[in-house]
C-alpha positions in Angstrom: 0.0 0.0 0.0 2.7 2.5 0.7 4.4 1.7 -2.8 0.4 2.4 -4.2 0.5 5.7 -2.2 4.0 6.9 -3.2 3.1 6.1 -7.0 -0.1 7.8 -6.4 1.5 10.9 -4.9 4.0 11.0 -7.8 1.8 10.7 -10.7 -0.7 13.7 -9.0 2.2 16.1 -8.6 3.3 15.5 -12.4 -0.2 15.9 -13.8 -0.5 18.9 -11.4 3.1 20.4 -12.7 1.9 19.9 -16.4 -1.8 21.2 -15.5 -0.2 24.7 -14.1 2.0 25.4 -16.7 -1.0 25.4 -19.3 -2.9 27.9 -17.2 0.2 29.8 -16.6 0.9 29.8 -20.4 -2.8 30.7 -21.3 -2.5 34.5 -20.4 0.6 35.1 -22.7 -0.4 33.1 -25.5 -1.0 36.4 -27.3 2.1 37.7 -26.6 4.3 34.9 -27.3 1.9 34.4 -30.9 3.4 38.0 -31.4 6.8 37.2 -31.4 8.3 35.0 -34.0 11.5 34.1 -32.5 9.4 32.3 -29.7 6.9 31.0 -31.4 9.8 29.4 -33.5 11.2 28.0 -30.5 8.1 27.1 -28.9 6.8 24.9 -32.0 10.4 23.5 -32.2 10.1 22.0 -28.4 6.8 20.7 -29.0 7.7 18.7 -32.2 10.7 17.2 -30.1 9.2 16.5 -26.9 5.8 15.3 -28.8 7.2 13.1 -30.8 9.6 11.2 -28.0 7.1 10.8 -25.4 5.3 7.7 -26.9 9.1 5.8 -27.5 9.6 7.5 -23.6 6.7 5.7 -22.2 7.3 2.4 -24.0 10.9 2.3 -22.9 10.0 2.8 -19.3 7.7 0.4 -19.5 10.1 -2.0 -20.5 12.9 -0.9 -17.8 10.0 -1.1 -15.4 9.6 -5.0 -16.3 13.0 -5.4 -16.4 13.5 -4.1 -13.0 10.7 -5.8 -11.8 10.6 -9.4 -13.2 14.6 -10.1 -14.7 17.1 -10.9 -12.2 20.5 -10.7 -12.6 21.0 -14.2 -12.0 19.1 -15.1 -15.2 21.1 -12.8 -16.7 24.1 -14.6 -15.3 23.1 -18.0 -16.4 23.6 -17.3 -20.4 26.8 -15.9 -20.4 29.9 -17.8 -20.9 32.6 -18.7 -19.0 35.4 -16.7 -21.1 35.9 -13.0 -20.7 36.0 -12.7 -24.9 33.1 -14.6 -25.3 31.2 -13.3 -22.6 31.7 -9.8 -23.6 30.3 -10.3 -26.9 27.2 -11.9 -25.3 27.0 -9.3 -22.8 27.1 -6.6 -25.7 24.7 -7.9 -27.4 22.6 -8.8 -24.3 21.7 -5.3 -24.5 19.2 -5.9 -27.8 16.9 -8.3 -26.4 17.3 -6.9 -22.6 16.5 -3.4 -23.1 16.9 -0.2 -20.4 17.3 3.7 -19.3 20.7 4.9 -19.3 19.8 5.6 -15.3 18.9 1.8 -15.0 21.8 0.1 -16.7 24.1 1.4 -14.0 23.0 -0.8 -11.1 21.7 -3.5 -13.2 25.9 -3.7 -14.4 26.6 -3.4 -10.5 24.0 -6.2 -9.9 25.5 -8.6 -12.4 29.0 -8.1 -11.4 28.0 -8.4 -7.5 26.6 -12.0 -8.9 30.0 -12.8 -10.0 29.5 -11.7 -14.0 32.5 -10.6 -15.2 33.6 -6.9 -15.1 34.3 -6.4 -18.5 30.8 -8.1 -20.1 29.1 -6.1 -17.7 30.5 -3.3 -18.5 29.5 -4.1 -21.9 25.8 -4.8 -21.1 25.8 -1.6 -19.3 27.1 0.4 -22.6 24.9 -1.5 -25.3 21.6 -1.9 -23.2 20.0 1.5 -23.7 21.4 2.1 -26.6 20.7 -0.7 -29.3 17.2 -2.0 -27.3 14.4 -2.4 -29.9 12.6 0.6 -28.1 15.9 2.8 -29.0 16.0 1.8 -32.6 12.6 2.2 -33.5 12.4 5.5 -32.5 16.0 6.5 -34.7 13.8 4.7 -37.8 10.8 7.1 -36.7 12.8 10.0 -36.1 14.9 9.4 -39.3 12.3 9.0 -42.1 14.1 7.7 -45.1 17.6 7.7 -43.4 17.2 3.5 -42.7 21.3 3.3 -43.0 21.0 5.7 -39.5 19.2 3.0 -37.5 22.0 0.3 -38.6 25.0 3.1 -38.4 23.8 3.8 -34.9 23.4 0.3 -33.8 27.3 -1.2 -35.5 28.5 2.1 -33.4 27.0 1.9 -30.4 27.6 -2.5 -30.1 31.5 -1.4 -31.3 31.9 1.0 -28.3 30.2 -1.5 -25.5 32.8 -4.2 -26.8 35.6 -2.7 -27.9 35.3 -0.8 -23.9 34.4 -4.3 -22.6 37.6 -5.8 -24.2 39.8 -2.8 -23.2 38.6 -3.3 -19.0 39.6 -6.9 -19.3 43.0 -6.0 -20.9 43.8 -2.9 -19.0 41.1 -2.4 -16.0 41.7 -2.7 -12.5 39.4 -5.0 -11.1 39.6 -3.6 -7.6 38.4 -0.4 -8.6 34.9 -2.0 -9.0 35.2 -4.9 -6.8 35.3 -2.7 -3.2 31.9 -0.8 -4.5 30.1 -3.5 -6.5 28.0 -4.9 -3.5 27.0 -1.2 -2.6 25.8 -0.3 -5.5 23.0 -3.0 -5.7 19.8 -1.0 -6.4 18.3 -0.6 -3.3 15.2 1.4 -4.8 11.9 -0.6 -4.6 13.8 -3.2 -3.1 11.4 -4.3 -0.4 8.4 -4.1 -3.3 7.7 -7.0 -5.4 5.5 -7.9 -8.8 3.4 -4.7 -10.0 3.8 -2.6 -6.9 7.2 -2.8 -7.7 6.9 -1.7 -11.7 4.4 0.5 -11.2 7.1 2.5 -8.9 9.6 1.8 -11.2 7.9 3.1 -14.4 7.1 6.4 -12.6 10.9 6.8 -11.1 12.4 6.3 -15.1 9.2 8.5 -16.7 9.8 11.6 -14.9 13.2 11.7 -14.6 13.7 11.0 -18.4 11.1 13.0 -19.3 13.1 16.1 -17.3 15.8 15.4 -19.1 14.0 15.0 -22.5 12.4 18.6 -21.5 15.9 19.9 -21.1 16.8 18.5 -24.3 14.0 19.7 -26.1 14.6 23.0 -25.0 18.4 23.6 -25.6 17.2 22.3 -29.0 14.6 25.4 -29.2 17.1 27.6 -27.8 19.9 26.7 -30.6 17.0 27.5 -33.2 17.0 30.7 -32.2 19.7 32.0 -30.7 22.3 30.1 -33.0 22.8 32.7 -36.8 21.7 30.3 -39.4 25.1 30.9 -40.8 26.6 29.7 -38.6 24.9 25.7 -38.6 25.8 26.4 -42.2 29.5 27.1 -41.3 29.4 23.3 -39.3 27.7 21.5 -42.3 31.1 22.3 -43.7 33.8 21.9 -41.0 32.6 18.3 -40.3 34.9 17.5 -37.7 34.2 20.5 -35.3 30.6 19.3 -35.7 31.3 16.2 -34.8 33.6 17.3 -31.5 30.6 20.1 -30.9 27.2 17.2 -30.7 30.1 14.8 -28.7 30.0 17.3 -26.1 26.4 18.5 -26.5 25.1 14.6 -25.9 27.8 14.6 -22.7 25.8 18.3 -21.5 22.3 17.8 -22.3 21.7 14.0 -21.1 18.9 13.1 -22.8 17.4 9.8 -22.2 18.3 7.4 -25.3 14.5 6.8 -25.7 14.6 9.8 -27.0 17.6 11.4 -28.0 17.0 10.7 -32.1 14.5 13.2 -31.9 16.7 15.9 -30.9 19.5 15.2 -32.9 17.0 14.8 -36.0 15.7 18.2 -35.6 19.4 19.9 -35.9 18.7 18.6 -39.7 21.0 21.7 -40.8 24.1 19.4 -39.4 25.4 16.7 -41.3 24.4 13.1 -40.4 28.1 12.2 -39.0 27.7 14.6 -36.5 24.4 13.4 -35.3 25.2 10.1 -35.4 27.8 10.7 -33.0 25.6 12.5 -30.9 23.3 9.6 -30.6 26.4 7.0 -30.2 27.9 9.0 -27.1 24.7 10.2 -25.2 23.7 6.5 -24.0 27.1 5.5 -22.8 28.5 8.5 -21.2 26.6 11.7 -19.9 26.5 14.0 -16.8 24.4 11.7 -15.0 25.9 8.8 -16.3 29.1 10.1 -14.6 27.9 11.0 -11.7 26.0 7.6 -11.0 29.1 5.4 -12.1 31.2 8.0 -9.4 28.2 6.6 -7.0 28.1 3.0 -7.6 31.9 2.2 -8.7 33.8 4.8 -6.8 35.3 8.7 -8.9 38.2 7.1 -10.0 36.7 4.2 -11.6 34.1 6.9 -13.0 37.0 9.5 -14.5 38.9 6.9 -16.0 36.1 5.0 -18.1 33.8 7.8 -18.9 37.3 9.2 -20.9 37.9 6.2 -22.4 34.4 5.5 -23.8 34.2 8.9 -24.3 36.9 8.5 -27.1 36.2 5.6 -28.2 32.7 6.6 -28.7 33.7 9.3 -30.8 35.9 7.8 -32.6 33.7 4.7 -33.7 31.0 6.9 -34.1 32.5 8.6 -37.0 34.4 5.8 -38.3 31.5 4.0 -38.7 29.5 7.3 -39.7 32.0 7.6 -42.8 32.0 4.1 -43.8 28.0 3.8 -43.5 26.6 7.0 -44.4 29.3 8.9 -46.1 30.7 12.5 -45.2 27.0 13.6 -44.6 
């Protein structure tokens, strides 16, 4: 009953939030209709937001199951017993096990606390919310007739879980993870079970991600109009400062991966290279990604692989951007 109440509680003060900032927008409709700069911006946030909340919901209804119903001991029981193999396995976990970027943390920390190895959970954690089905349906939605984006951004993003797995098993220190693993089990809704336990988690990952898909959606409207047109043409033809520029954007805005192809599909005036970058290096390594890896695996575990996936990221991103859609 308390989970029932605490969902309850959650959900009213969300509809609430949404309910006053109608009424507060209804008095300066007139005035915001008035000035075109806004109104530009205004439509621009509510194509992105509109369109993402539908893949939002779905995904969190997935991670909610997940949390709820898949153990990591299942998990466990269908990898293999070599590091190589298991990364693989754990990389490609990620496409039939789908999840937030928020979730995949202590689901990794789970799995290694159950004696998975570092390195293919590590992997799992990278590839989960970025190559789910959830994740590439909404790239093939936000991406109408761009159907080589939806396999660039899956090759890229299954690259960069195992070529990070396969660099922590050659070159990770184990004990960097091993003193924090147990702590980091996820303690949230951990004394709920069955639907009590989903329903909480469903409305935990839905109004976080949708903050951060708000925030997204607005940087997005502010770029619109602050940002000269001249200038986005100036990036369509320095490719590689676009690319370095939307590597650090997805790092800064955070938005959830449910929903990220939305965002980087309306900055149509870049190139695709550039978004597809953005989209391989949001799910694997954000702000909040960061900070929850500092939480669960210690800072010095967090500052030495959010810079290497970082990289990597980057660099497989375009490599595979070049090779799959062109300088585009």
């Amino acid at each position: 009953m308390a989970g029932a109440r605490k969902t309850s509680r959650g959900t009213l003060l969300f509809s609430a939030v949404m309910v006053l900032g109608v009424l507060i927008a209804i008095p300066f409709n007139a005035r915001l209709n008035g000035n075109a700069d806004i109104a530009t911006g205004a439509t621009v946030f509510a194509g992105v937001f509109l369109q993402a909340v539908p893949f939002l919901v779905l995904g969190t209804l997935v991670s909610g199951a997940i949390a709820t119903w898949v153990t990591p001991a299942m998990v466990a029981r269908i990898l293999p017993k070599r590091t190589g193999a298991a990364i693989g396995v754990g990389g490609l976990a990620g496409a039939v096990l789908p999840g937030c970027e928020c979730a995949s943390v202590p689901v990794a920390a789970r799995l290694i606390d159950r004696g998975v190895p570092q390195a293919a959970a590590l992997a799992f954690l990278l590839s989960a919310p970025a190559i789910n089905p959830v994740v590439l349906v909404s790239t093939a939605v936000a991406f109408p007739g761009e159907p080589k984006m939806v396999v660039a951004r899956f090759t890229a993003s299954l690259l960069t879980a195992i070529v990070m797995g396969g660099l922590w098993a050659r070159y990770g220190d184990p004990t960097i993870i091993a003193r924090r693993a147990a702590r980091a089990d996820d303690a949230t809704g951990a004394e709920q079970r069955g639907w009590g336990r989903f329903a909480e988690s469903m409305r935990h990952d839905f109004l976080e991600s949708a903050a951060y898909l708000a925030l997204g959606a607005l940087a997005v409207a502010v770029l619109h109009i602050v940002v000269p047109a001249w200038m986005f043409e100036k990036l369509a033809g320095q490719i590689l400062i676009g690319i370095l520029l939307m590597a650090v954007l997805a790092v800064v805005l955070a938005v959830c991966s449910e929903a990220d192809a939305f965002v980087a599909a309306s900055l149509s005036m870049l190139p695709l290279v550039p978004r597809l970058v953005f989209l391989v290096v949001g799910p694997a390594v954000d702000l909040k990604l960061i900070a929850m890896q500092a939480g669960a695996f210690g800072t010095r575990f967090a500052a030495r692989f959010s810079t290497a996936t970082f990289i990597v990221a980057v660099a497989i991103g375009t490599v595979v951007g070049a090779l799959v859609l062109g300088w585009r």
